[in-house]
N, C-alpha and C positions, 0 to 999 in steps of 0.2 A: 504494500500500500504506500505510497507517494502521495505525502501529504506538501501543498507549493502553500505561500502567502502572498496575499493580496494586500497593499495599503491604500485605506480609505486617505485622501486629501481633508488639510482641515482648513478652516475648521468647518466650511460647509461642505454643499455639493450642490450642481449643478447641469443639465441637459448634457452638454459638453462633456463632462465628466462622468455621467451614469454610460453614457457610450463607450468613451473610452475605455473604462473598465470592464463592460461590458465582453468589449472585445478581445479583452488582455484575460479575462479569464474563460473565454473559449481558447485563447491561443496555449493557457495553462490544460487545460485538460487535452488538448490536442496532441499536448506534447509529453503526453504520461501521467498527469495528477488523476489522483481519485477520489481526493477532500482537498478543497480549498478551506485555509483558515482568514478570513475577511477581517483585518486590523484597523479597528475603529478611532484607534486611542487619539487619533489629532482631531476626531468630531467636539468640536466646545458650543457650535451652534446648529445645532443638530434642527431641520426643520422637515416638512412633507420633499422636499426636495432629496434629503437623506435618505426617507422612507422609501420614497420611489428606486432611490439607488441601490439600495438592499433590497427590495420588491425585486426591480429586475435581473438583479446578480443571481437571485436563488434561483429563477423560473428560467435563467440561461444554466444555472449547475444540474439545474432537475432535466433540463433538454441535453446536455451531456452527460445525464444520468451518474456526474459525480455528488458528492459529500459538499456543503456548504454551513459556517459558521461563523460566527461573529464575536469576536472577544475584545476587549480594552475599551469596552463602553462604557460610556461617562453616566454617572446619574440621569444629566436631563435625557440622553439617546434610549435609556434604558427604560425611562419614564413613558418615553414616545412609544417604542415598540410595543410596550405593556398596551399603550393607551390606544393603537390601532391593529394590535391581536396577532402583530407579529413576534411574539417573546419568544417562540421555540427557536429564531434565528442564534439566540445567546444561550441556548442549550436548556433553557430553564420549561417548565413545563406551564402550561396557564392555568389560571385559575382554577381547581377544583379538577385538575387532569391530573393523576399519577406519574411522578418524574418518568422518565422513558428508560426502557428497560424492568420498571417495575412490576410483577403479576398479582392481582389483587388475590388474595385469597379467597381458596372457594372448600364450602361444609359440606361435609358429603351426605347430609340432606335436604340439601339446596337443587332447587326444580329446576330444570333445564329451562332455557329461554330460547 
């Protein structure tokens, strides 16, 4: 497994730059990756502009069927993603979901569903 990294520009983002990125992270998985790790930590003004750039980096990793995440997010970014139901990008799980990886327990006489 070949994990590459991607750096998010700070402290915003912008058309110009959801593109570029865009296209640097197909040319990553083109060229051997199979998780990109998406380096957030120069985000200090994180707005819908940031959103969209992480929106489209994941929905270009999931059409190269690699791995995609996000790490070195600041409070407000992290705030944001909670607030528009992207949190799974930063591995956390949302609201009232079971962290991932977890199997909730089941009583063996508990009815089928």
């Amino acid at each position: 497994m070949e994990v590459k990294r991607l750096v998010l520009p700070g402290p915003g983002a912008d058309e110009q730059d959801t593109a570029r990125l865009c296209a640097r992270l197909a040319r990553l998985y083109a060229d051997g990756a199979t998780t990109v790790v998406c380096d957030a930590t120069a985000i200090t003004a994180p707005g819908l502009a940031v959103v969209e750039a992480l929106a489209r980096l994941r929905l270009t990793a999931r059409g190269h069927g690699g791995g995609f995440a996000v790490t070195g997010a600041g409070p407000p970014l992290r705030a944001l993603l909670h607030l528009v139901g992207l949190v799974e990008l930063l591995g956390e799980p949302e609201e009232g979901e079971p962290a991932g990886g977890v199997q909730e327990g089941v009583e063996p006489d508990d009815l089928a569903v």
